[in-house]
C-alpha positions in Angstrom: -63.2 -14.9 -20.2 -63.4 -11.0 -19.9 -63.8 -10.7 -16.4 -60.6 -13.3 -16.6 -58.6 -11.2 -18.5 -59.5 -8.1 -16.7 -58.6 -8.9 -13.4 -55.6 -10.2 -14.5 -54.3 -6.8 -15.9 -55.8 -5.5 -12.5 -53.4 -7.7 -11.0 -50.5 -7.0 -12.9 -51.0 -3.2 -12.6 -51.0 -3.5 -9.0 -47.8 -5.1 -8.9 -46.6 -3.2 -10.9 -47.3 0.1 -8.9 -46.5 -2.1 -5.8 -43.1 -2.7 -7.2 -42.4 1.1 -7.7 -43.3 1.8 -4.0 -40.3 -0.6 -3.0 -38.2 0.8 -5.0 -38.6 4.7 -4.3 -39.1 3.0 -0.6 -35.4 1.2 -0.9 -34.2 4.3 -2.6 -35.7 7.0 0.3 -33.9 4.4 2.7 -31.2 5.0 1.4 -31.0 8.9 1.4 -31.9 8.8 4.8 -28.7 7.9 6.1 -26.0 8.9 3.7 -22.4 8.1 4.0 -20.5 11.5 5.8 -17.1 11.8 5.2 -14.5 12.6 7.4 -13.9 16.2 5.5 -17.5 17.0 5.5 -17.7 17.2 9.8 -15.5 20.0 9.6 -16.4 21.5 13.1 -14.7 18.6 14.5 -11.6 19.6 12.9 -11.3 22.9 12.3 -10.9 23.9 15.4 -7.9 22.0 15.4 -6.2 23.9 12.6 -7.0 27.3 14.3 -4.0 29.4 14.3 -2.0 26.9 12.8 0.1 26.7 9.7 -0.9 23.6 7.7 0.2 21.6 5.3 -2.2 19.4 3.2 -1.6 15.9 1.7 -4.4 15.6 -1.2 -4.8 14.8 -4.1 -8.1 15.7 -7.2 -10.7 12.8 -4.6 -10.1 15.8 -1.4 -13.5 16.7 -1.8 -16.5 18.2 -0.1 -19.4 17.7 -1.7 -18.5 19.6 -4.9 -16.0 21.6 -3.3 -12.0 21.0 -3.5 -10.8 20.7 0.3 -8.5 22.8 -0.5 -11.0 25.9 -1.7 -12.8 25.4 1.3 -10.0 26.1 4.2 -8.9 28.8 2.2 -12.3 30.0 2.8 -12.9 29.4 6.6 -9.6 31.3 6.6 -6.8 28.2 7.4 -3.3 28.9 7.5 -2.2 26.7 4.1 1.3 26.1 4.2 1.9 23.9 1.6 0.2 20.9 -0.5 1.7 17.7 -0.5 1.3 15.3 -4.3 1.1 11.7 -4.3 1.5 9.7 -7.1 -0.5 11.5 -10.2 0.0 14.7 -8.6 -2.6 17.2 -6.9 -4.7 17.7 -9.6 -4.6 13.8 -10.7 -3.5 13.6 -14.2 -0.2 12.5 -14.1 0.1 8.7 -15.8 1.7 6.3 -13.2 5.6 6.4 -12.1 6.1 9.5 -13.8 8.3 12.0 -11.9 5.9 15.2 -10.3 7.6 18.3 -10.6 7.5 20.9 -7.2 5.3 23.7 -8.4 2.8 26.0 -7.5 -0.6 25.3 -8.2 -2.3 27.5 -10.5 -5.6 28.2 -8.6 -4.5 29.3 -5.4 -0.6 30.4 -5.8 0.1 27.3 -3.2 3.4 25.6 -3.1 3.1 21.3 -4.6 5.3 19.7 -2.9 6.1 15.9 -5.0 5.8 12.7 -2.8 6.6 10.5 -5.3 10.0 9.9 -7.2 12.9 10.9 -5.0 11.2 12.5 -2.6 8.6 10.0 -1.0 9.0 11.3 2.7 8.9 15.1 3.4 12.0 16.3 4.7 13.1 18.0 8.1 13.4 21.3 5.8 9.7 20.9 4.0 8.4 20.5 7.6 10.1 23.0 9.5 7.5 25.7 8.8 4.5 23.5 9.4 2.4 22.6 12.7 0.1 20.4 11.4 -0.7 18.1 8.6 -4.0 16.9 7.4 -4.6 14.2 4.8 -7.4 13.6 2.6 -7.2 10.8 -0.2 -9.3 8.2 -1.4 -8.3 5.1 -1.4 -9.1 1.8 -3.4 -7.8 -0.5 -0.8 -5.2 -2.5 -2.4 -1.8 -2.9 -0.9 -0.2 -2.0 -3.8 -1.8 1.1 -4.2 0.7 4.0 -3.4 -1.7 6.5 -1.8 -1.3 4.6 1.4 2.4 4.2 1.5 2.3 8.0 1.0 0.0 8.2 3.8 2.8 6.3 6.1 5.4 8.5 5.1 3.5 11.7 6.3 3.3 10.0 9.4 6.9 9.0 9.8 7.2 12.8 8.8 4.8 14.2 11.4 6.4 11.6 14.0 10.2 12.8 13.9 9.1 16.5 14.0 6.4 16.1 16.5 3.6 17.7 14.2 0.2 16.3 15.0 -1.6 14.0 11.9 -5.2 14.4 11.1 -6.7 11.7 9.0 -10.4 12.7 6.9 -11.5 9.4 6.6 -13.2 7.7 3.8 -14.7 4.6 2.4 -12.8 1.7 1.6 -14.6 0.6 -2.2 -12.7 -3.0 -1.5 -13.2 -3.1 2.3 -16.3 -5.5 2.0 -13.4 -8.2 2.4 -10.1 -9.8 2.9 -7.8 -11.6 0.8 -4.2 -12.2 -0.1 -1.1 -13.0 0.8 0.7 -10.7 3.7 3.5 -9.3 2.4 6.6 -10.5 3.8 9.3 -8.4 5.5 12.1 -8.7 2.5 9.6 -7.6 0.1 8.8 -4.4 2.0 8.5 -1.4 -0.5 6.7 1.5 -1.8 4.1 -1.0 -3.2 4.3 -2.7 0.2 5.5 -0.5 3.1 3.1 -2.9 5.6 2.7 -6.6 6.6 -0.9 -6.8 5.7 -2.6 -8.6 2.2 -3.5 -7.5 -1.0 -6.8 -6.8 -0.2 -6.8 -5.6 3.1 -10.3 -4.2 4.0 -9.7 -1.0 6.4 -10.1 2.4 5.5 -6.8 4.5 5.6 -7.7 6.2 9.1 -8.2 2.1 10.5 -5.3 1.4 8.7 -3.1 4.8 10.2 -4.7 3.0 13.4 -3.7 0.0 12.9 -0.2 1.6 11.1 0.4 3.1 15.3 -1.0 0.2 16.8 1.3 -2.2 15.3 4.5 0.2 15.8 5.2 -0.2 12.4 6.7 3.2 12.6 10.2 3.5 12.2 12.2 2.4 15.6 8.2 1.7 17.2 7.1 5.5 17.4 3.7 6.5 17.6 2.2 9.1 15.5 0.4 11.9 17.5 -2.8 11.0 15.2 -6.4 11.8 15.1 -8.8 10.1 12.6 -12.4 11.9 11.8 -14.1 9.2 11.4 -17.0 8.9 9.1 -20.8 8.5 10.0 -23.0 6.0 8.5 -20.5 3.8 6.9 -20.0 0.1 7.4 -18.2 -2.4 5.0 -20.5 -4.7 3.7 -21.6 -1.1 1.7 -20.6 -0.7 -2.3 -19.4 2.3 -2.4 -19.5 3.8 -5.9 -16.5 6.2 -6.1 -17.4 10.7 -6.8 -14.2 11.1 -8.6 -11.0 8.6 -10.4 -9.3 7.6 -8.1 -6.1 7.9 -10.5 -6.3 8.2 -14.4 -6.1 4.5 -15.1 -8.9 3.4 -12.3 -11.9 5.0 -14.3 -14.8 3.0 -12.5 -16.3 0.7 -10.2 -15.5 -2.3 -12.1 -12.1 -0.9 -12.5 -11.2 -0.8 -9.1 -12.7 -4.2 -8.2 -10.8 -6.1 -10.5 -7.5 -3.9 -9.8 -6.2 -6.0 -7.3 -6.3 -9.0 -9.8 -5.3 -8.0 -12.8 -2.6 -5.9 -11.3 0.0 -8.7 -11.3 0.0 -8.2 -15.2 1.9 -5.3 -15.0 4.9 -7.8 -14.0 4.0 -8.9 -17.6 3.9 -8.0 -21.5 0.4 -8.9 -21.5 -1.6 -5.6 -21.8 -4.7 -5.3 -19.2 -6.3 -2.1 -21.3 -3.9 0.9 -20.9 -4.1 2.7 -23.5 -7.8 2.1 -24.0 -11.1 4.1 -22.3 -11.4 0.5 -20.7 -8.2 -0.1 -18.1 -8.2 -3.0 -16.0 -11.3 -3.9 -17.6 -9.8 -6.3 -20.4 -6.5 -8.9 -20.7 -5.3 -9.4 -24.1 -1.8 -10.0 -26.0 -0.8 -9.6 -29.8 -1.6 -13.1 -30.3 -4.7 -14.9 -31.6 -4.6 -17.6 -29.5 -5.4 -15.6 -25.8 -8.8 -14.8 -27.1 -11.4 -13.4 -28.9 -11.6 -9.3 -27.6 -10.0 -7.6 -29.7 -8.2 -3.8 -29.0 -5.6 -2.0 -30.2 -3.6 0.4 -27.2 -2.4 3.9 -27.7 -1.3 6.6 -26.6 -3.9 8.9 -24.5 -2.6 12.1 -23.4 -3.8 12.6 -19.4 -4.6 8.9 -18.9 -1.5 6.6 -20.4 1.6 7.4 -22.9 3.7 4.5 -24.5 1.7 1.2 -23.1 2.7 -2.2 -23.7 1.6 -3.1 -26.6 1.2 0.2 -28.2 -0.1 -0.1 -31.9 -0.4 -3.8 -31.8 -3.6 -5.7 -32.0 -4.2 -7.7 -28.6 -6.7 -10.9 -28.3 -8.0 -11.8 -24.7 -11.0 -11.4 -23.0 -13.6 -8.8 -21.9 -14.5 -8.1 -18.4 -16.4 -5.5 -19.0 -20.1 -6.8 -18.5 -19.3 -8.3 -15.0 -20.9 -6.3 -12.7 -19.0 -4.5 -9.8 -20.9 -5.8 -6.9 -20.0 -9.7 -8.0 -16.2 -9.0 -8.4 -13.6 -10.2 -5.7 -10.3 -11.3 -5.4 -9.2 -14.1 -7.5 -5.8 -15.6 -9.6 -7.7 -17.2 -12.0 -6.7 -14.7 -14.7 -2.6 -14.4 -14.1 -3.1 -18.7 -13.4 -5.0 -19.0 -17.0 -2.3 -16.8 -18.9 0.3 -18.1 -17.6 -0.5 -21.4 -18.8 -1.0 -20.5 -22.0 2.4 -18.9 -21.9 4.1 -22.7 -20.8 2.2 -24.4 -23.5 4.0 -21.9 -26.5 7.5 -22.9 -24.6 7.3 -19.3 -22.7 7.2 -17.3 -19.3 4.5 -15.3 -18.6 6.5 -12.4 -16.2 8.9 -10.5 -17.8 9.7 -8.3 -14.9 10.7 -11.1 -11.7 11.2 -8.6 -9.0 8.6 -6.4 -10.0 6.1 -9.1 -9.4 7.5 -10.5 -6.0 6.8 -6.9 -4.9 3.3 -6.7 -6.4 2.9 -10.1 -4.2 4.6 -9.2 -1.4 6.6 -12.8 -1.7 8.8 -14.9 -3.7 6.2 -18.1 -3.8 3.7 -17.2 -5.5 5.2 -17.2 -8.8 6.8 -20.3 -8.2 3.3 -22.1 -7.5 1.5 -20.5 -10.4 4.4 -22.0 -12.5 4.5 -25.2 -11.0 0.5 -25.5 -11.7 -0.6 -25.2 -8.6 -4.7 -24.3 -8.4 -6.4 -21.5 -6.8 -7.6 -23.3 -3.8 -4.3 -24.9 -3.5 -2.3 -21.9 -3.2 -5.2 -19.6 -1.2 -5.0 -22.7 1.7 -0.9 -21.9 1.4 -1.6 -18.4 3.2 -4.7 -19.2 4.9 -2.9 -19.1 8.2 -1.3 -15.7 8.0 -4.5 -14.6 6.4 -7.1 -15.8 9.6 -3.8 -14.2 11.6 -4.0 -10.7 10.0 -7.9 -10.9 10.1 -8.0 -11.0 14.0 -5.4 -8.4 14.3 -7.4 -6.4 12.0 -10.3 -6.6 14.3 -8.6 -4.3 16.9 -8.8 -1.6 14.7 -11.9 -1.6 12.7 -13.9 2.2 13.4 -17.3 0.7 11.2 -19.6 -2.2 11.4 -18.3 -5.2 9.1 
């Protein structure tokens, strides 16, 4: 019985040591071939800026390593003309829709040009002192997310004053996939500006490819564009964000189930602004939705005044799903609204706000007529399998 029980926790030490092996094995695998961006192979771009007087679209993700993209030109002695802001401004920090002021920024005495608001598209005048432009954002790879519609107004930009584009790639933390449906042309807009789905799956240098390609510039122009592409990326890869993406997007999770809880901001139902845990959570002041329970507030640098502000919400928690199982899905914005039709109300509040977010005028109209999930995904099949093969053509990375 001894000799039993001792080779038994012979046996279980040794698989226990052998299971460390794999692991420091699978992790040493790993940090062989890390992921280098774009703005980290800067002797293939650099030389391109030489002499030149450059303005920067970038944003608080522009980084190398631990250094601001910004800091480090300055340092190799580039020619900064000007930075351009997205949405939530240079630094970040500025809550959704909110208007960004033209300022300089505090660090380096450089001009902030806003392109968001008014002034989405850098005029003739804000590019008359510039010979080249270089942007450097990461994305999250949802259609709706503005950093890309920024990106394609730089180009139009670049393209009417014949000023060369340079595109730092980065990793797509959605592009393991497709899904959607492709927005239609009537429902082109700054949370649409391109026929392609929800979820679309390229990085933004495949998609400012793809963007010239297509001649989806204005009157069929193409862009005088160069993309530094990255090295050892492919798709299938989760890749874990360095920095927020915005103030609203603080995680992985976060940014996997953005693109479907976003359709609730067509709504009064409250998907955690106003909480440490956005896009995390779907609740509304009634008992009924759920058993989570939060109450949303104002939080200076994230979110001021969100729906529901002071009011206890019920719904459910999505916090313990884990990142790498998350995908596309309607199930969420199907199951509310049909609690909304059974108290004798409408779920959206805000009709043409949630067209855009869809990119069509149908989907609403299924979801209230009952249709499933499978019923309405076959509905766009076609012009999904459609974009998919297009898509192809301009893929830079392994699927």
């Amino acid at each position: 019985m001894k000799t039993s029980v001792f080779l038994l926790i012979v046996f279980l030490y040794a698989s226990s040591c052998s299971n460390v092996h794999t692991q420091e094995n699978s992790s040493q695998q790993a940090d062989i071939n890390p992921i280098i961006m774009g703005a980290e192979q800067y002797e293939k771009y650099l030389p391109l800026l030489e002499n030149k007087r450059v303005a920067l679209v970038v944003n608080q993700s522009s980084l190398i390593k631990n250094t601001h993209l910004v800091d480090f030109l300055l340092e190799k002695g580039v020619k900064i003309q000007k930075i351009f802001a997205p949405e939530h401004g240079f630094r970040g920090n500025i809550d959704r829709g909110k208007h960004i002021n033209n300022e300089l920024d505090e660090k380096t005495g450089l001009p902030i040009v806003s392109m968001y608001g008014k002034n989405r598209r850098p005029t003739d005048e804000q590019m008359a002192d510039v010979d080249i432009m270089l942007f450097d954002i990461q994305d999250v790879g949802a259609r709706f997310f503005t950093y890309i519609s920024s990106m394609n107004e730089a180009m139009e930009a670049c393209t009417k004053n014949k000023i060369p584009f340079i595109v730092l790639d980065r990793p797509n933390p959605l592009g393991d996939y497709v899904d959607g449906p492709v927005r239609q042309e009537k429902f082109k807009s700054f949370v649409g500006m391109h026929p392609i789905p929800i979820v679309h799956g390229l990085t933004v240098g495949e998609l400012a490819k793809m963007i010239n390609g297509e001649n989806w510039l204005e009157n069929g122009k193409q862009c005088d564009l160069t993309v530094i592409t990255m090295e050892n990326y492919k798709h299938s890869m989760h890749y874990s964000l360095q920095v927020k993406p915005s103030p609203n997007l603080p995680n992985d999770l976060s940014i996997r189930l953005y693109p479907s809880l976003c359709f609730f901001e067509a709504t009064e139902v409250s998907i955690g602004r106003g909480t440490n845990f956005p896009f995390q959570v779907i609740a509304y002041p009634d008992p009924d939705f759920g058993d989570s329970l939060f109450i949303p507030h104002d939080i200076p640098g994230m979110q001021m005044n969100p729906i529901q502000e002071g009011k206890v919400c019920y719904g459910i928690d999505l916090r313990n799903a884990k990142p790498d199982t998350v995908y596309f899905t309607l199930k969420y914005v199907i199951d509310f609204a049909k609690k909304f039709r059974e108290k004798g109300d409408t779920l959206v509040t805000k009709l043409r706000w949630f067209n855009l977010l869809a990119g069509n005028d149908v989907l609403l109209k299924q979801i209230n007529k009952g249709l499933s999930e499978k019923e309405i995904k076959a509905s766009w099949k076609k012009e999904l399998d459609e974009y998919k093969t297009m898509r192809k053509k301009y893929l830079l990375y392994p699927q």
